[in-house]
C-alpha positions as CSV (number, residue, x, y, z in Angstrom):
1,X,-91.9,-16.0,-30.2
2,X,-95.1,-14.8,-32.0
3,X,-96.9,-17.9,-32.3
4,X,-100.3,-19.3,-30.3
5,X,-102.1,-22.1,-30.2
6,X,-106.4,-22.2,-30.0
7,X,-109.2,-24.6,-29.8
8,X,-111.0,-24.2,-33.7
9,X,-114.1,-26.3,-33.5
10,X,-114.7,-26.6,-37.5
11,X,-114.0,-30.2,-38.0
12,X,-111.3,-30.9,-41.1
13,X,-110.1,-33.4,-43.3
14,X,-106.4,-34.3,-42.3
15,X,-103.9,-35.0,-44.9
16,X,-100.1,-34.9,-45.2
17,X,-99.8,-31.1,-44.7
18,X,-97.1,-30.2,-47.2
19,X,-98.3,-33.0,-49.8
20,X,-98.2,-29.6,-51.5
21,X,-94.6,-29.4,-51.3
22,X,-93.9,-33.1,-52.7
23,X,-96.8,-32.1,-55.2
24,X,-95.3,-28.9,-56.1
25,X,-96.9,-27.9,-59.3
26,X,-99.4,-30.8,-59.6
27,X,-102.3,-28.8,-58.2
28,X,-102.6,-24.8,-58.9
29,X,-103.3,-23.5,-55.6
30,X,-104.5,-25.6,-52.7
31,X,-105.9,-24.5,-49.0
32,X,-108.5,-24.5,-46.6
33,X,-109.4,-21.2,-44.0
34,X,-112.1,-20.0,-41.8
35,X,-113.9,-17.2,-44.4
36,X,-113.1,-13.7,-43.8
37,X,-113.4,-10.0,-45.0
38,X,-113.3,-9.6,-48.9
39,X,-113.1,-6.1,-49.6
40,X,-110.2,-6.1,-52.0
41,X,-108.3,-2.9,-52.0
42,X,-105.8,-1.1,-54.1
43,X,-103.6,-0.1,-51.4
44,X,-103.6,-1.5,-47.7
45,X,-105.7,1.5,-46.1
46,X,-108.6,1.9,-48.1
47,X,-110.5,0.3,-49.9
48,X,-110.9,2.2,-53.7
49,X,-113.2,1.1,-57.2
50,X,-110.9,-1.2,-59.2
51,X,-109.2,1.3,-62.2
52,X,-110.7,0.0,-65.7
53,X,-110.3,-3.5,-66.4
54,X,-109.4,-4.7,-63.5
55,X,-112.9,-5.5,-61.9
56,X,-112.4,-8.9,-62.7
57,X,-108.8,-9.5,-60.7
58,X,-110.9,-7.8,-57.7
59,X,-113.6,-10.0,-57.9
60,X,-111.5,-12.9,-58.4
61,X,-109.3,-12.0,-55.3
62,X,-112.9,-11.9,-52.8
63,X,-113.5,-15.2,-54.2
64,X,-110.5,-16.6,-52.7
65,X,-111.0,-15.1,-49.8
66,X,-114.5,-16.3,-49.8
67,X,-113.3,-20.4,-50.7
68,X,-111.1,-20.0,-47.2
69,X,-108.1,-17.9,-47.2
70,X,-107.1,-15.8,-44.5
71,X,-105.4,-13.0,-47.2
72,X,-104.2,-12.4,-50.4
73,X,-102.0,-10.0,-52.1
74,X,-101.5,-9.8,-55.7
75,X,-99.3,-7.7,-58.1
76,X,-99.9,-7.9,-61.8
77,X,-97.7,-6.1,-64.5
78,X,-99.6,-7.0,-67.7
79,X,-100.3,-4.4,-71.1
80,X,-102.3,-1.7,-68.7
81,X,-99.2,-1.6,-66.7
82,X,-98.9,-2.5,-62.1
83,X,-101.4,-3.1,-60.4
84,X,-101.3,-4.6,-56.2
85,X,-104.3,-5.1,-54.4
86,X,-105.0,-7.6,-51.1
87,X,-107.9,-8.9,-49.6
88,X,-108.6,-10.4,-46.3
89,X,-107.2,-9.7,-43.3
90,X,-103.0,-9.6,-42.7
91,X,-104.1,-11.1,-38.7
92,X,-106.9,-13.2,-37.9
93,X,-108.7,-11.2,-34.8
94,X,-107.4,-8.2,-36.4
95,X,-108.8,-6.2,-39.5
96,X,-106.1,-4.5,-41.4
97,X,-105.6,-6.5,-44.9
98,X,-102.6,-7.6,-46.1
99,X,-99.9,-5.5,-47.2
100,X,-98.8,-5.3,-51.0
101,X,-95.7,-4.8,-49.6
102,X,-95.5,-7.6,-47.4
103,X,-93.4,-10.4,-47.0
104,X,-94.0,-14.2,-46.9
105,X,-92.5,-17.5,-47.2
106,X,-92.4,-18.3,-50.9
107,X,-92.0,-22.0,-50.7
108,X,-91.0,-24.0,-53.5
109,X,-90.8,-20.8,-56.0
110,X,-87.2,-20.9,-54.6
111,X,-86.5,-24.1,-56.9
112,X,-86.1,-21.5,-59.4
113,X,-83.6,-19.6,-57.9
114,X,-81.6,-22.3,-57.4
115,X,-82.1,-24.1,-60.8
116,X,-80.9,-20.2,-62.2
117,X,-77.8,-20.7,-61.0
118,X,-76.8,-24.4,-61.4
119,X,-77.7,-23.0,-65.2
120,X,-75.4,-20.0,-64.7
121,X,-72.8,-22.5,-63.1
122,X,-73.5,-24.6,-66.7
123,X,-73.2,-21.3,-68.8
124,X,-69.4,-20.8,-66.9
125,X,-68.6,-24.4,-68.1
126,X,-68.3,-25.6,-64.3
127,X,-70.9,-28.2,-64.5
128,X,-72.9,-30.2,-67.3
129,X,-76.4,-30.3,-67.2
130,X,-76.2,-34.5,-68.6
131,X,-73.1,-34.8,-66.2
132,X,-73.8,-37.9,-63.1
133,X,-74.3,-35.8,-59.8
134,X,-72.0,-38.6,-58.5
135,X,-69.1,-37.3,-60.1
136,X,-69.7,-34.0,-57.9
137,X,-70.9,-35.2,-54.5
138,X,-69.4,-39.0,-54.2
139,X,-70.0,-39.3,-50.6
140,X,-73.5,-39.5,-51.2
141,X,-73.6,-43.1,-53.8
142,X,-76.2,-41.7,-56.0
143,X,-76.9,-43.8,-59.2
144,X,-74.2,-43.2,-61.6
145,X,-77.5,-42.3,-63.9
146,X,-78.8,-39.7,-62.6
147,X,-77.7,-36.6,-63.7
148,X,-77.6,-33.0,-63.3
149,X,-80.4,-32.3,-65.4
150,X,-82.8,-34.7,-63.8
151,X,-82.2,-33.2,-60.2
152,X,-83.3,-30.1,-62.0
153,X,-86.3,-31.5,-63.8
154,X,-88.0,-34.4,-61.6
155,X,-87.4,-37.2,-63.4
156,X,-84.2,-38.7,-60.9
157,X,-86.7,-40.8,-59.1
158,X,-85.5,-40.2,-56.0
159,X,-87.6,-40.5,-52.8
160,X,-88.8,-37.2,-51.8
161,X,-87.9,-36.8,-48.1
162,X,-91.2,-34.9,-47.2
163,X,-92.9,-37.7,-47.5
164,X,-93.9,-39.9,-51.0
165,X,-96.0,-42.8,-52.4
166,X,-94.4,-46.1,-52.1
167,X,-95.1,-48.5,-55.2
168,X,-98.5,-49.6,-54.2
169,X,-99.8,-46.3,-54.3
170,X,-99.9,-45.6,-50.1
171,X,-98.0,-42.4,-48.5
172,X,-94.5,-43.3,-47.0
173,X,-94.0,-40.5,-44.4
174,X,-90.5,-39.2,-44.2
175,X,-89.5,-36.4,-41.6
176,X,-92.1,-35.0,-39.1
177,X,-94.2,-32.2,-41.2
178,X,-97.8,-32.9,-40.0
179,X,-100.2,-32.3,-37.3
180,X,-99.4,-32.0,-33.7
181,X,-95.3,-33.4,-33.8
182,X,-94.6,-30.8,-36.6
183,X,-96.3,-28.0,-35.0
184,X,-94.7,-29.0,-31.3
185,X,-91.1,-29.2,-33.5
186,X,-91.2,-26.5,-35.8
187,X,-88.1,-25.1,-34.4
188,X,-86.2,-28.1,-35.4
189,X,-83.2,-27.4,-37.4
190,X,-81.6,-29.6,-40.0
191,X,-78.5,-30.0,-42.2
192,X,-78.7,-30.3,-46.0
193,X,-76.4,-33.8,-45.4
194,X,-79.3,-35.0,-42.9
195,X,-81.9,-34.1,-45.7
196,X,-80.2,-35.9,-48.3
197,X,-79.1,-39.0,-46.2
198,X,-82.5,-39.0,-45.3
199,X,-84.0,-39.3,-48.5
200,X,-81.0,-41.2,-49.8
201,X,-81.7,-44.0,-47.5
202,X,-84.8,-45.0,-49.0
203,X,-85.5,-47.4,-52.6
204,X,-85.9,-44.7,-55.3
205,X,-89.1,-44.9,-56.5
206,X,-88.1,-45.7,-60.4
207,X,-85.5,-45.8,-62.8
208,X,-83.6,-42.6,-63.3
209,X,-85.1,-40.7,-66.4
210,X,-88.0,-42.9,-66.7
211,X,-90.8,-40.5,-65.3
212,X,-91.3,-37.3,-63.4
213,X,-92.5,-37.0,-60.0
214,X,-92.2,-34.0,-57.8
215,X,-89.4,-34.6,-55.2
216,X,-87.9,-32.1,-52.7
217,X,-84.9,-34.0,-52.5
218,X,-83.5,-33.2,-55.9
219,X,-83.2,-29.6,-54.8
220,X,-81.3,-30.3,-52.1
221,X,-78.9,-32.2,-53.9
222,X,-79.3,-29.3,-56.1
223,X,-78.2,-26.9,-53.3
224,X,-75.0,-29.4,-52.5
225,X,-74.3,-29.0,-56.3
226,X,-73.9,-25.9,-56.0
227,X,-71.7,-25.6,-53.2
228,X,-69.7,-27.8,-54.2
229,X,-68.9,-26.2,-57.6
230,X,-68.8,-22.8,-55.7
231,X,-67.1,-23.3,-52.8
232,X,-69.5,-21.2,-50.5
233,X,-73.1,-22.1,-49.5
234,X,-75.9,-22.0,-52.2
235,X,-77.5,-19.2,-49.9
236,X,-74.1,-17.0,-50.9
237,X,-74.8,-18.2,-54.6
238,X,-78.7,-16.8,-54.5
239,X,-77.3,-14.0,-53.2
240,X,-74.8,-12.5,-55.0
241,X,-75.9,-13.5,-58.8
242,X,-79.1,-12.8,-58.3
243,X,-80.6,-10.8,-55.0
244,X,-78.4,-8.2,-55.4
245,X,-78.1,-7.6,-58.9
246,X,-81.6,-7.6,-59.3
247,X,-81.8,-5.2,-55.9
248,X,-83.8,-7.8,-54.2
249,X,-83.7,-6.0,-50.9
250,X,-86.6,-7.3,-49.4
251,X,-86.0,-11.1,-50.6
252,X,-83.9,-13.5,-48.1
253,X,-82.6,-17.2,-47.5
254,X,-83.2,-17.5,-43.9
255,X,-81.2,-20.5,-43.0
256,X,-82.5,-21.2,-39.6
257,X,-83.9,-18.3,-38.7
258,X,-87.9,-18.7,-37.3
259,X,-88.7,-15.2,-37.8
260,X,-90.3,-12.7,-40.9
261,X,-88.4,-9.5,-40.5
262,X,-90.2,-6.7,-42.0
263,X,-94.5,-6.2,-42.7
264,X,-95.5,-9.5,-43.1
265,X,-99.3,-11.6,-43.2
266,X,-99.5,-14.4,-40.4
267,X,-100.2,-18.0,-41.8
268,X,-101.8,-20.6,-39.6
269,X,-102.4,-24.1,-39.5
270,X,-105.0,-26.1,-38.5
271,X,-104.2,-29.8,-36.7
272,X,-105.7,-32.3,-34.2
273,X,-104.9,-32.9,-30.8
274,X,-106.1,-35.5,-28.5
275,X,-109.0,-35.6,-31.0
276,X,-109.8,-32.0,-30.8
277,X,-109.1,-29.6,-33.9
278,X,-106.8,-26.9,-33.0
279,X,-105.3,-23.1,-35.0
280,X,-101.4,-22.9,-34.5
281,X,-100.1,-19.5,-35.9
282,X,-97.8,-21.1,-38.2
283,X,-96.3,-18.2,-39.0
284,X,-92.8,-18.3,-37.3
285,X,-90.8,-21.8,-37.8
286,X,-86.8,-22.8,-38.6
287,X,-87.4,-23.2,-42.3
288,X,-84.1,-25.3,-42.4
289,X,-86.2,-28.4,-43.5
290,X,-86.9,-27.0,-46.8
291,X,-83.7,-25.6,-47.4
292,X,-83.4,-24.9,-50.9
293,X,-86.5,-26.9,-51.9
294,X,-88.6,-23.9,-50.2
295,X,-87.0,-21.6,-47.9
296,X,-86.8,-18.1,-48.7
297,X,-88.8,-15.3,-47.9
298,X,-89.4,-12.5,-50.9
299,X,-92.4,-9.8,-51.6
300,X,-94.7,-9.5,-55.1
301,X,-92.1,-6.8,-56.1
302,X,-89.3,-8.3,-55.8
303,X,-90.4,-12.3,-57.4
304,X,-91.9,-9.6,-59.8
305,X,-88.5,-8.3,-60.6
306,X,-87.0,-12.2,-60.3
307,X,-88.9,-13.3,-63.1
308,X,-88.7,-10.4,-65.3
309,X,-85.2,-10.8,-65.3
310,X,-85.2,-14.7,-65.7
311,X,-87.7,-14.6,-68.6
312,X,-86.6,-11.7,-70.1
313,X,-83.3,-13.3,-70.7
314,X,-81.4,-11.2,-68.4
315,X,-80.2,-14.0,-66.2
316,X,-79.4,-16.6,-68.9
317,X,-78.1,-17.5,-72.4
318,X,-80.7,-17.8,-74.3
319,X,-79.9,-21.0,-75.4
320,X,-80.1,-22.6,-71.6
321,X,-83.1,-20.3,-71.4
322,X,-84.6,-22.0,-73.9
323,X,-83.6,-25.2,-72.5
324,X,-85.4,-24.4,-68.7
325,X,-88.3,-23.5,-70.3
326,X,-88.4,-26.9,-72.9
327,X,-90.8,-29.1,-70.4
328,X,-91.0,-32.9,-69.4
329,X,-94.7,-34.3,-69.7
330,X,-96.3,-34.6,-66.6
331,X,-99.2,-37.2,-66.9
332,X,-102.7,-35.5,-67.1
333,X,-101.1,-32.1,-66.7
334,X,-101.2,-29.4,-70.3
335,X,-97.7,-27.7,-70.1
336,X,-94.9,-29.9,-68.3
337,X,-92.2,-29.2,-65.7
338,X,-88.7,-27.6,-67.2
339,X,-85.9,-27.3,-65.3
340,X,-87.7,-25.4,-62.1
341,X,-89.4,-23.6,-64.2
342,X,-93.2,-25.3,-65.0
343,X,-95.3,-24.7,-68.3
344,X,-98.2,-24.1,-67.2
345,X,-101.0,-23.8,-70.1
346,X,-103.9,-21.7,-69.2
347,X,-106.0,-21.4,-72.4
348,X,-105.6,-22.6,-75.8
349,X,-102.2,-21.1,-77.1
350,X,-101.9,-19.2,-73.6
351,X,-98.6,-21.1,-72.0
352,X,-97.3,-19.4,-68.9
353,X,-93.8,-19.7,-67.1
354,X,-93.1,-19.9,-63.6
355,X,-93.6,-21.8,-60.6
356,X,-95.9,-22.4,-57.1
357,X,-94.8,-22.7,-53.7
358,X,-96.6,-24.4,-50.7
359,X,-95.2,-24.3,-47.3
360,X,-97.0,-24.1,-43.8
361,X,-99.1,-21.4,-43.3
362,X,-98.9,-20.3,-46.6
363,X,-99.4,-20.2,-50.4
364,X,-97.9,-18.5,-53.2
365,X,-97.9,-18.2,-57.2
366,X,-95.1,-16.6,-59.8
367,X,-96.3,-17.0,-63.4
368,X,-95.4,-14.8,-66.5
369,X,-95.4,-15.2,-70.1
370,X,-92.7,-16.1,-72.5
371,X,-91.2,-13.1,-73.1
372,X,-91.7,-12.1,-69.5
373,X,-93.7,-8.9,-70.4
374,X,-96.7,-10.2,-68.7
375,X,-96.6,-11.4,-65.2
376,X,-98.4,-12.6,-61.9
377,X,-97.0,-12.9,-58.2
378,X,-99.1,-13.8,-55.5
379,X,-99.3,-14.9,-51.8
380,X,-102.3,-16.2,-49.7
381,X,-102.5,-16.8,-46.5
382,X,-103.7,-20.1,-44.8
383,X,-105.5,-21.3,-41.5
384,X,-105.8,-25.2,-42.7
385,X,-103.6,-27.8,-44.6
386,X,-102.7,-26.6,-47.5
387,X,-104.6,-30.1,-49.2
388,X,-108.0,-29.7,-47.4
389,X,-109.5,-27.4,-49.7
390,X,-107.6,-28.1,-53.2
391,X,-110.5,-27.2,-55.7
392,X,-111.8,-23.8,-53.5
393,X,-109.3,-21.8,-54.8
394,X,-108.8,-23.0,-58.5
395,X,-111.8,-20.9,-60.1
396,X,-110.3,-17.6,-58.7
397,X,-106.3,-18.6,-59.4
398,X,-107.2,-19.6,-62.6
399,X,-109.3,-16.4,-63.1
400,X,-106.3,-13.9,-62.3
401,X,-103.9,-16.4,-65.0
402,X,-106.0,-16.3,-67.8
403,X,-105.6,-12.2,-67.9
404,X,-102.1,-12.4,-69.2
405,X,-103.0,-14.5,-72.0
406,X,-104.0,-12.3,-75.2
């Protein structure tokens, strides 16, 4: 097992590590690391000048390296055509950066896959998006209200089994995913029934419909949906509509698997023990607990080749296109969240499409515009809770966005 645990002596603020999970796309990008190299290079070798206008992506890729991150790797397909660059270092103790190439755990970008083919499922007339989830998975006594459609968009109000706030405003835990416990048990499996009953098993935190709030449970409802409208495992689903279609070769649902096959960055996470901070390398773990609220594993290329498709109404009618994209206010937020797919405005008339992932170890981004001729996927690397640093990386995520509007 490639993992290793050493004293770090730079004190940090602890918070509920995957808060970024439950969050999802509240906050833009959100980390902490130890600062490292930031010569940002075109390929993973050697470092070359930036081609013509894109100076400011390079710059804005050292910045994030030099708020905390470990590594980044960015692929851009905007007017000018590709560009992939990374910055940082792919290994802490080591100096190669990371590869464009490389692999990484996408996190909660996988809501969209899933979301794609519940709407594929609607498109084939086996499921309705205003249809009760009840009427498809009765063993689980969900409120007759809650339908399709608000597992999809965050407005169920069910409690999200990575932890949520309780109606006063404190944070109810739910299964171990901080600290010391998490990073002694991250080999842990788990079922999507556990998950659910889990979750299930706690007061819903408001009337279905009446709100949005980010909650991992939906999409593992979402995940039984599908199964149980498909007859194989939602895994099989991802897989064969859209993975291989797409010739998604280096993108994979890992089930339990601990491992990153292929080139791949190292994530790490920073915890306390017996009152001392310590660096876990974070980046080998069963996955199984996110399930599909978070768990596969993709490259820049092929999310690149993902969204494309989605947005360029390859995947979709555009009618239920249309309607993923439509978004549900989120308080204080410009844009709203769709169904797994957030609006996320940049600049004035500058809305992009997409969604953000958070998971241990590491960070990742998947925005494009409507049309899908513009687009951004990232992936940054992490040595501390992906809350401790919220703001450091904004300036230089939000830098890298704002080039695809025009």
């Amino acid at each position: 097992m490639n993992s290793s645990v050493r004293p770090c002596h730079v004190p940090i603020e602890r918070n509920a590590a995957m808060r970024q999970l439950r969050r999802g796309l509240c906050a833009l990008l959100v980390t902490g690391a130890a600062a490292v190299s930031s010569g940002c290079q075109e390929t993973t070798t050697a470092p070359v000048p930036p081609p013509a206008g894109r100076a400011a992506l390079q710059q804005a890729l050292a910045d994030i390296v030099r708020a905390g991150a470990v590594g980044v790797q960015l692929r851009v397909h905007d007017d000018a055509g590709d560009w992939t660059a990374s910055t940082g270092v792919s290994e802490l103790g080591k100096s190669e950066p990371p590869s464009t190439d490389g692999r990484f755990r996408i996190g909660s970008i996988t809501k969209t896959f899933v979301s794609t083919v519940i709407l594929q499922l609607v498109a084939e007339g086996r499921v309705g998006l205003d249809d009760p989830v009840d009427d498809y998975l009765p063993a689980y006594n969900i409120d007759r209200r809650i339908t399709v459609r608000m597992l999809l968009q965050h407005t169920s109000g069910l409690f999200d089994y990575t932890g949520d706030h309780d109606a006063d405003g404190g944070f109810e835990a739910g299964i171990p995913l901080h600290g010391a416990e998490f990073v002694d048990a991250r080999m842990r499996g788990y079922t999507l029934d556990e998950l659910a009953r889990t979750a299930l098993s706690e007061p819903a935190r408001f009337a279905p419909g009446e709100r949005w709030q980010y909650s991992n449970t939906n999409y593992v409802l979402a995940g039984l949906l599908v199964e149980k409208l498909s007859g194989t495992t939602y895994a099989t689903q991802i897989r064969t509509r859209l993975l291989e279609p797409l010739g998604m070769s280096d993108t994979s649902l890992p089930g339990a698997e601990p491992e990153i096959a292929g080139p791949h960055a190292h994530g790490y996470l920073e915890y306390q023990r017996d009152g001392r901070t310590e660096l876990a390398d974070i980046t080998e773990l069963n996955p199984s607990w996110a399930g599909p609220a978070g768990e596969i594993i993709s490259t820049t290329a092929d999310l690149d080749k993902f969204l494309s498709a989605l947005l360029g109404g390859r995947l979709l009618p555009p009618q239920l296109l249309e309607v993923m994209r439509t978004p549900f206010p989120v308080p204080d937020r410009p844009g709203g969240f769709g169904l797994g797919l957030v609006d996320r405005r940049v600049g004035p008339d500058c809305d992009l499409f997409g969604h953000s992932g958070g998971i241990h170890g590491y960070l990742s981004q998947l925005y494009g515009s409507k049309d899908g001729t513009r687009r951004v996927a990232m992936s940054i690397t992490l040595n501390q809770d992906p809350d401790s640093q919220a703001d450091a990386f904004v300036p230089g995520a939000m830098s890298i966005l704002s080039t695809l509007c025009r």
